[in-house]
N, C-alpha and C positions, 0 to 999 in steps of 0.2 A: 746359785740355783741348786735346789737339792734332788737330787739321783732318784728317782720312782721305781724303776723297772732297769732288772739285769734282763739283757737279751742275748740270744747267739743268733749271730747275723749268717743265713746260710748264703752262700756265691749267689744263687740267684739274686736275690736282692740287689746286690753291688752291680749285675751284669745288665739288671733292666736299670738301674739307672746311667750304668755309664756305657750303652748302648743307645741310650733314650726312649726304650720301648715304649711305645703307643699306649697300650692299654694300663701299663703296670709301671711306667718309669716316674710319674709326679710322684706316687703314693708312696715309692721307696725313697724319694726323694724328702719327703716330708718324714717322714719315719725316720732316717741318715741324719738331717735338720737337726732333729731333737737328742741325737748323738752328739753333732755339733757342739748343741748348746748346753749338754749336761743332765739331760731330765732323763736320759737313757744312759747304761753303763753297758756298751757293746762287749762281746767276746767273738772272735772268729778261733779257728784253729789255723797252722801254715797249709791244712787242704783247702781251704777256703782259698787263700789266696792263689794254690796251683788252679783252682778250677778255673776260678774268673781270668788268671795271668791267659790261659790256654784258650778261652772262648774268646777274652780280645784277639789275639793273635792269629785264631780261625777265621774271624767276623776280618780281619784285615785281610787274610792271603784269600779270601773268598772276591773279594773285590779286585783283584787279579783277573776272573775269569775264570780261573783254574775246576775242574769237575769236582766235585766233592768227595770223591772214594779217600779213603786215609793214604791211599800213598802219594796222588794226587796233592792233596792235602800239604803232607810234609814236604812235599817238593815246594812246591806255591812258599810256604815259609819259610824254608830254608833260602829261596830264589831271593824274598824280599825280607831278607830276617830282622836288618835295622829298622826297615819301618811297624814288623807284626811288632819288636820291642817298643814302639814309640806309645801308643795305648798301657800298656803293662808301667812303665814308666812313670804314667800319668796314674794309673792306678795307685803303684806305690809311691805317689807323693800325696792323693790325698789319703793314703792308711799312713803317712807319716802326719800330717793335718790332725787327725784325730786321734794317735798315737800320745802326739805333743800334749794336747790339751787336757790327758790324763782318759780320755772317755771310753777309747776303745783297747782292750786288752789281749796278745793275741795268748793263746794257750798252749802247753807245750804240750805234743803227743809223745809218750814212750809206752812200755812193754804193758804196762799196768792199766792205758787206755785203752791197747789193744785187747787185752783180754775182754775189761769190760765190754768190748767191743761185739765180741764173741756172743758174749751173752745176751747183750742189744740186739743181735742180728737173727738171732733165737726165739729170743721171746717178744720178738715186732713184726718179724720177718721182714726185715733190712737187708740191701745190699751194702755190701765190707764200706764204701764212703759216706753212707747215711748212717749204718752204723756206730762208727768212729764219731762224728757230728753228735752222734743223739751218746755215746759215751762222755764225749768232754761235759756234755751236762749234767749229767748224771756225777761226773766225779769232780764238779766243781760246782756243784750245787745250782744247777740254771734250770729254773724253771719255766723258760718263753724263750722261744723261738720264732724269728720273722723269717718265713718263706714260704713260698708257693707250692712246694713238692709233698704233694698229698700220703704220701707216704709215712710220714711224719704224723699222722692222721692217728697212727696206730697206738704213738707212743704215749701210755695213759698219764707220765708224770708231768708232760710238756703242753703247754696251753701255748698254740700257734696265731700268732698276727698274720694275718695274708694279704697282700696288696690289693 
């Protein structure tokens, strides 16, 4: 099957599917699908997968009970920390799924992304993790991005898919 579309796949995406979200989780699903199967050539960056690691792990110790304030929070996961891991786990088995089959790419950040970075966060008016996201594009040539974060909205090189 031949490759159509290079995308940078932003956390959200990953997290309405492997949450199951209501509104927004078939459509990334179907979108991931076509990763699967080759007709999309994914890029994440390693903050992609800190965000999603960090919201599975939230979305588990929330199911605790525990108040939601952040120290609350890290307690709750640190109390239950093998299971906030058991999501994350599942996460990176299927980034190793599409990893395998040659489709998803992840990107390396160093000194020269961040700069771009800088400049991204300048001339979009980006915060430092959208930023970086809308840098690796820029410096590895991605012109589509799948995500919901309107912010992304500003950046004139990048043509967004949204759930």
């Amino acid at each position: 099957m031949k490759i159509t579309r290079q995308v940078f796949i932003d956390a959200n995406i990953f997290t309405y599917l492997l949450t199951g979200h209501p509104t927004y989780g078939r459509s990334c699903q179907k979108l991931l699908e076509k990763v699967e199967q080759g007709t999309i050539e994914a890029f994440i960056s390693p903050l992609v997968i800190d965000e999603v690691s960090y919201v599975l792990m939230v979305q588990t110790a929330r199911r605790t009970g525990s108040p939601n304030d952040a120290r609350s929070m890290k307690k709750a996961m640190l109390h239950a920390w093998q299971d906030c891991l058991v999501p994350v786990r599942e996460f990176h088995g299927y980034l190793d799924v599409l990893i395998s089959k040659g489709h998803l790419k992840v990107l390396s950040l160093d000194y020269s992304i961040s700069k771009i970075a800088l400049e991204c966060a300048s001339e979009y008016r980006l915060l430092p993790r959208d930023a970086l996201h809308t840098a690796c594009c820029k410096a590895f040539g991605i012109k589509e991005m799948a995500t919901n974060d309107a912010d992304f909205e500003r950046v004139g090189f990048l043509n967004l898919w949204k759930p």
